[in-house]
Residue frames as qw, qx, qy, qz and C-alpha x, y, z in Angstrom:
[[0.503, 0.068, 0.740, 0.442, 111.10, 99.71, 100.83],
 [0.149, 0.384, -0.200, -0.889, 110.14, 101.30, 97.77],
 [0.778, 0.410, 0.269, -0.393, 107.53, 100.91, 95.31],
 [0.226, -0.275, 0.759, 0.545, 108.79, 98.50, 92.35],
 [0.626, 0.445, 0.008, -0.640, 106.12, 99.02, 89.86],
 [0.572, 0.401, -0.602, -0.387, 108.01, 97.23, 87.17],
 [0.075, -0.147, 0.954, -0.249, 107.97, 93.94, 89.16],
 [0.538, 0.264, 0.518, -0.610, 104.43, 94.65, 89.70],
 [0.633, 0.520, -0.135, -0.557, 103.71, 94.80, 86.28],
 [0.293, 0.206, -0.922, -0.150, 106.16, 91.13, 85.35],
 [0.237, 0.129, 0.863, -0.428, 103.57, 89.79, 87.99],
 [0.520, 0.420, 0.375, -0.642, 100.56, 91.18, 86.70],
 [0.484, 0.548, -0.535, -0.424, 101.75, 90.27, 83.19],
 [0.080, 0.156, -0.978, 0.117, 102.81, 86.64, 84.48],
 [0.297, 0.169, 0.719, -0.605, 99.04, 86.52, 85.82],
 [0.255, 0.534, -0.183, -0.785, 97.55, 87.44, 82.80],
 [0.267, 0.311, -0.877, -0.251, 99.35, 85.34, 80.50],
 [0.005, -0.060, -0.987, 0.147, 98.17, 82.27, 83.06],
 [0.446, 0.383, 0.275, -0.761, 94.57, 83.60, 82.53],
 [0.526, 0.498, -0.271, -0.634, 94.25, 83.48, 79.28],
 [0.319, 0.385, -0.836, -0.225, 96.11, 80.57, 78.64],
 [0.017, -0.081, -0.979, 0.188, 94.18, 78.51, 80.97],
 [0.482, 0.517, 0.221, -0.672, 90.85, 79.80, 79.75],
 [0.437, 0.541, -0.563, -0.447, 91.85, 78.80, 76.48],
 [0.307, 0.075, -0.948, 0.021, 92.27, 75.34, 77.61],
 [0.622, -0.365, -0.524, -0.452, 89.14, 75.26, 79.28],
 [0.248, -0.209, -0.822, 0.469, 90.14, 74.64, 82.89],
 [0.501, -0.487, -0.698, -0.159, 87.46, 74.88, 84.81],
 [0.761, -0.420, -0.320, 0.376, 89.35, 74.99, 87.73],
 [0.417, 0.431, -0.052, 0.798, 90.78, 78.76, 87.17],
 [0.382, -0.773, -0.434, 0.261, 90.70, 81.19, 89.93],
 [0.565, 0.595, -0.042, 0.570, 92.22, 84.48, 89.14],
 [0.098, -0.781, 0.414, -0.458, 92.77, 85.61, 92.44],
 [0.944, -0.077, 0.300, 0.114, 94.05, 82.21, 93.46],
 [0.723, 0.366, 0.063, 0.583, 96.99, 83.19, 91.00],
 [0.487, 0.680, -0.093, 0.540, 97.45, 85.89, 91.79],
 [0.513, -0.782, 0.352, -0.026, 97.90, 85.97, 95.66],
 [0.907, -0.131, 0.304, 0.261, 100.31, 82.90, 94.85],
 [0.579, 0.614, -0.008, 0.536, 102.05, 85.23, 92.19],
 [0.109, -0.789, 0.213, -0.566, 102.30, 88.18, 95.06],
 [0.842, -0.513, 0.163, 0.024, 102.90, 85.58, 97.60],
 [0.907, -0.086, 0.186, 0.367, 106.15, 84.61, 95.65],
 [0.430, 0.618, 0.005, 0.658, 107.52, 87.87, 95.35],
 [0.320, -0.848, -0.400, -0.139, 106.31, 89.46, 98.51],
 [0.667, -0.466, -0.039, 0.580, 109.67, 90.14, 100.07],
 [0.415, -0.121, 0.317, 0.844, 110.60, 92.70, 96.91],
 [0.069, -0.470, -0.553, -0.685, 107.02, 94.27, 96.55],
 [0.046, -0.388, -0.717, 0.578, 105.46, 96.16, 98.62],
 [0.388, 0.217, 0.088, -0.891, 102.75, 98.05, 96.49],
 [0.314, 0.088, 0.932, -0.158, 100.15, 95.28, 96.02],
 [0.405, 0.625, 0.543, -0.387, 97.25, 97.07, 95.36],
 [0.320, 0.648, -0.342, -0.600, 98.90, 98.46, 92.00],
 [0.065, -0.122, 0.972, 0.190, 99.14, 94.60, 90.96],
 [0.284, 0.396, 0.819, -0.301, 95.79, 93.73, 92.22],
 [0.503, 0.652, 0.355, -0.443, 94.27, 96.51, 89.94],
 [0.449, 0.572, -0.423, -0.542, 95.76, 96.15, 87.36],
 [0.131, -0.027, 0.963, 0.233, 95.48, 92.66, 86.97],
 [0.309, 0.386, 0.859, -0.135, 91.91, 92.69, 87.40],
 [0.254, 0.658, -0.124, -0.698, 91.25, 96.15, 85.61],
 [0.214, 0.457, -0.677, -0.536, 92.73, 94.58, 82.44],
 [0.174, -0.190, -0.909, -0.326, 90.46, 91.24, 82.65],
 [0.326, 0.672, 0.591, -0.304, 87.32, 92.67, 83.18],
 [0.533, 0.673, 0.116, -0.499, 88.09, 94.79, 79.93],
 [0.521, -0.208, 0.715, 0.416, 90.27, 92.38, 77.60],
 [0.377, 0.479, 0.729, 0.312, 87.47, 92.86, 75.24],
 [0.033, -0.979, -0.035, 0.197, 87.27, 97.00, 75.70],
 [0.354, -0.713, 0.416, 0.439, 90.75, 96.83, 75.72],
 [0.520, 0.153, 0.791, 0.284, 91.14, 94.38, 72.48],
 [0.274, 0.802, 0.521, -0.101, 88.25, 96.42, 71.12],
 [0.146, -0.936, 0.082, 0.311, 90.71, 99.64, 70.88],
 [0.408, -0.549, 0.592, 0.425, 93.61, 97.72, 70.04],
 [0.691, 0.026, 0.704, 0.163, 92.66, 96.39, 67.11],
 [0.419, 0.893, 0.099, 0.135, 92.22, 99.57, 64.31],
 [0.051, -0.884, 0.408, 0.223, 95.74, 100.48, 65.45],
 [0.280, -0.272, 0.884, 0.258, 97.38, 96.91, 63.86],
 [0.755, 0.337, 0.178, -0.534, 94.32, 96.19, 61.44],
 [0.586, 0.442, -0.645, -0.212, 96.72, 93.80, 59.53],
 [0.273, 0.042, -0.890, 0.363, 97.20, 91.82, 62.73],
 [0.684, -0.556, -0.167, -0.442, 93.90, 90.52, 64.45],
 [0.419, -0.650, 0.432, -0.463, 93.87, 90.76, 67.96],
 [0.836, -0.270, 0.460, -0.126, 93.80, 86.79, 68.31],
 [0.946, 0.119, -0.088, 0.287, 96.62, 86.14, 66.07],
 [0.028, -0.850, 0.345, -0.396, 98.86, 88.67, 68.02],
 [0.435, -0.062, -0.766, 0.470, 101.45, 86.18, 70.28],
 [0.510, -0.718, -0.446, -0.160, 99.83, 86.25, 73.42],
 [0.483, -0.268, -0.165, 0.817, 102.87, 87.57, 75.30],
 [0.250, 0.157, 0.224, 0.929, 102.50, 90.46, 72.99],
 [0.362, -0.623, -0.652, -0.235, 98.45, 90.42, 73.50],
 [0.642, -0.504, -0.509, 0.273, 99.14, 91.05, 77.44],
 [0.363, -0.426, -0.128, 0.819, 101.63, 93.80, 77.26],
 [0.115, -0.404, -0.334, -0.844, 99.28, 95.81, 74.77],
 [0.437, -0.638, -0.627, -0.099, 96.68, 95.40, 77.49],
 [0.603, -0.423, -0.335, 0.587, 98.48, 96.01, 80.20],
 [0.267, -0.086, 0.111, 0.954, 100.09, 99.19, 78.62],
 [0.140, -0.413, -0.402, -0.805, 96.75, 100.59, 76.91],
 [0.475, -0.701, -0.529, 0.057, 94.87, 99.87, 80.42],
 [0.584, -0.338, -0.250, 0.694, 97.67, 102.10, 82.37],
 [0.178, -0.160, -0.252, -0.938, 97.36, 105.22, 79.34],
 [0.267, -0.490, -0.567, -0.606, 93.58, 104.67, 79.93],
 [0.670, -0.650, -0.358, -0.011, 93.18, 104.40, 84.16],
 [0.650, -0.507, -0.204, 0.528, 96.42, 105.20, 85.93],
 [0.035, -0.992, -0.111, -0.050, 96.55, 109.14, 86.20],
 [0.644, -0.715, 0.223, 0.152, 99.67, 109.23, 88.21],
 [0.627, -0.319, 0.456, 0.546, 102.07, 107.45, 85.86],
 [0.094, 0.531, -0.553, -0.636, 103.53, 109.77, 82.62],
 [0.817, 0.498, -0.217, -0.193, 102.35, 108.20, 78.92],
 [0.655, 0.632, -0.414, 0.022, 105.88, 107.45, 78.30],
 [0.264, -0.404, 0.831, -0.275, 106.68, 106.02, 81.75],
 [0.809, 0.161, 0.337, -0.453, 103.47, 103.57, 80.56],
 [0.825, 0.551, -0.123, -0.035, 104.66, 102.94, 76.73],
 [0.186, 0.628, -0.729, 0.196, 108.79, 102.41, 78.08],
 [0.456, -0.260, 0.816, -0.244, 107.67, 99.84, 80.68],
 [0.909, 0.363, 0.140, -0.151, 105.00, 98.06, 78.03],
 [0.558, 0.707, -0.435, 0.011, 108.31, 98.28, 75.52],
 [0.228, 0.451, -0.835, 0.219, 111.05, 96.42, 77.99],
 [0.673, -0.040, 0.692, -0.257, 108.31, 93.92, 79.37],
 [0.785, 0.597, -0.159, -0.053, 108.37, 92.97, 75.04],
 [0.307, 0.748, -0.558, 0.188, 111.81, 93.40, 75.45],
 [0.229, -0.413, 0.829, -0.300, 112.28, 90.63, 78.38],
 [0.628, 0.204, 0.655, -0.368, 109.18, 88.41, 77.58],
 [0.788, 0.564, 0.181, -0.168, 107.79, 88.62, 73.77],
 [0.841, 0.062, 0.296, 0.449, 110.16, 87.90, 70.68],
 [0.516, -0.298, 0.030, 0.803, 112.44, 90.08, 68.93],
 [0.041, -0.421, -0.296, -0.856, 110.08, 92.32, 67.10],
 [0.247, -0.728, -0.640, -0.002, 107.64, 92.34, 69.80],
 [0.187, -0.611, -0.223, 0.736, 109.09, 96.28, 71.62],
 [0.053, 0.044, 0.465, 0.883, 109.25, 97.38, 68.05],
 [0.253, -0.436, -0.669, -0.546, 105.18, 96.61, 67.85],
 [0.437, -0.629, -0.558, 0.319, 104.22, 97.32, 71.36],
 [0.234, -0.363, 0.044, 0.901, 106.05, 100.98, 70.67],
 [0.036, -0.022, 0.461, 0.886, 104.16, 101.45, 68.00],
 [0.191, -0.643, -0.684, -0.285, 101.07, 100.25, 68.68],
 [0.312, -0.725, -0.466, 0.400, 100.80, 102.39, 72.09],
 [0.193, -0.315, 0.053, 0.928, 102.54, 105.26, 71.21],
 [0.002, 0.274, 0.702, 0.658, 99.98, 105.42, 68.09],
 [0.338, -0.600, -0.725, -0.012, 97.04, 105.21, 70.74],
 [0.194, -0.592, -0.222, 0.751, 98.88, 107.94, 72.72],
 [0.174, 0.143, 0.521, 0.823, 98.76, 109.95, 69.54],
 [0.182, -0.426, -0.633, -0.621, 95.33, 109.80, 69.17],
 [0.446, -0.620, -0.589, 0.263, 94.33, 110.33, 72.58],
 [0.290, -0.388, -0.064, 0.872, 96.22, 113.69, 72.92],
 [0.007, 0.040, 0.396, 0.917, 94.96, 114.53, 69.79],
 [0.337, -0.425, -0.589, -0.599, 91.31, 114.07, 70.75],
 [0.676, -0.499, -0.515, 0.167, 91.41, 114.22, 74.59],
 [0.658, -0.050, -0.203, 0.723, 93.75, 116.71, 75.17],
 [0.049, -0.855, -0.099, 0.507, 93.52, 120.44, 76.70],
 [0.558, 0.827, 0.048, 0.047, 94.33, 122.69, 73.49],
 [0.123, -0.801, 0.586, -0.023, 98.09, 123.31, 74.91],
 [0.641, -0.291, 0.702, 0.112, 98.56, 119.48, 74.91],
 [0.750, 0.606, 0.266, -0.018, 96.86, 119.01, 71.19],
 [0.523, 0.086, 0.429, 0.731, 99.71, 118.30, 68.25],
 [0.053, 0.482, -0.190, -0.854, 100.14, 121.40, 66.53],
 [0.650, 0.615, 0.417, -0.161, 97.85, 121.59, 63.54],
 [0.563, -0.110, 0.522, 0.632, 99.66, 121.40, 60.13],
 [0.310, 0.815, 0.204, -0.444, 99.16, 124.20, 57.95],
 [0.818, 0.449, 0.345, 0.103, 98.87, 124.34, 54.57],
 [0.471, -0.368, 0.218, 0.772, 102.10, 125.89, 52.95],
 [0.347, 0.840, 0.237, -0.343, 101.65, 129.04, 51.20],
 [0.696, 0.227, 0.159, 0.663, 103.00, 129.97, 47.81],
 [0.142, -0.339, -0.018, 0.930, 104.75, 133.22, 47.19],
 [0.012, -0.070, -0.494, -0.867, 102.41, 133.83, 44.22],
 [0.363, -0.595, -0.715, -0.055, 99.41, 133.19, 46.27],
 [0.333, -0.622, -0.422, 0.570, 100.48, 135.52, 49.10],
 [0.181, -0.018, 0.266, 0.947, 101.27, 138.32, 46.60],
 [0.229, -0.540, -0.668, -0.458, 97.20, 137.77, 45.05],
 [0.399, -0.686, -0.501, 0.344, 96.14, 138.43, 48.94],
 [0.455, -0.146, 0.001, 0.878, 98.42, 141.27, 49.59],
 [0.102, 0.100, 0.426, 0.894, 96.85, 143.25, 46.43]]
């Protein structure tokens, strides 16, 4: 059977969500790997890479608040806690994946963040999830990147009556 990442990721997103939301409500009684075998238990037949669930569920809540921390100069009109929570999750999710998983492409990271918006959050939500991440990629390349990877640098157009001065 093959890996089905994106599944992984509706799970790990479905886990999430129930995190947060029952944190919010105070239970007590939350267990987050208690949800989530019972999330991977009720898929198991159509997943078989586990451990990409497992970290990334927990990756992303031990740093909601790292991760939050980032997200929140790229939407500075929207704080981070009046973002829909759907929308909340798949910025996580997606900025955890650009920040830890090596393996998968940027834009395999910022397409799956964009159609889990696209199946889960409301009808602007892929528009803002594209933009926020891609934005992040932006800046990462541009400050992380090997010089070959680094946006071209924008140079300053010359006039003709400027180059002529030089020339002389």
């Amino acid at each position: 059977m093959a890996s089905n990442r994106h599944l992984g990721r509706i799970i790990a997103l479905q886990t999430l969500y129930e995190e947060e939301f029952r944190l919010d409500a105070n239970d007590k009684d939350f267990d987050l790997n208690a949800v989530l075998e019972r999330n991977i238990t009720r898929y198991k037949d159509m997943v078989d890479d586990v451990a990409f669930i497992k970290e990334l569920v927990k990756g992303v809540s031990k740093q909601a608040a790292q991760l939050d921390a980032q997200l929140q100069p790229v939407a500075p009109e929207w704080p981070i806690d009046q973002i829909a929570r759907m929308d909340r999750m798949v910025l996580r999710i997606g900025l955890y994946e650009l920040e830890n998983e090596q393996g998968v492409p940027p834009k395999v990271v910022i397409n799956e963040a964009v159609e889990l918006a696209k199946a889960f959050g409301g009808d602007n939500s892929s528009k803002f999830i594209n933009g926020v991440l891609g934005t992040l990629l932006r800046q990462k390349l541009g400050e992380d990147a090997p010089a070959d990877e680094k946006p071209a640098a924008k140079k300053k157009p010359v006039k003709k009556a400027e180059s002529k001065k030089e020339e002389q």
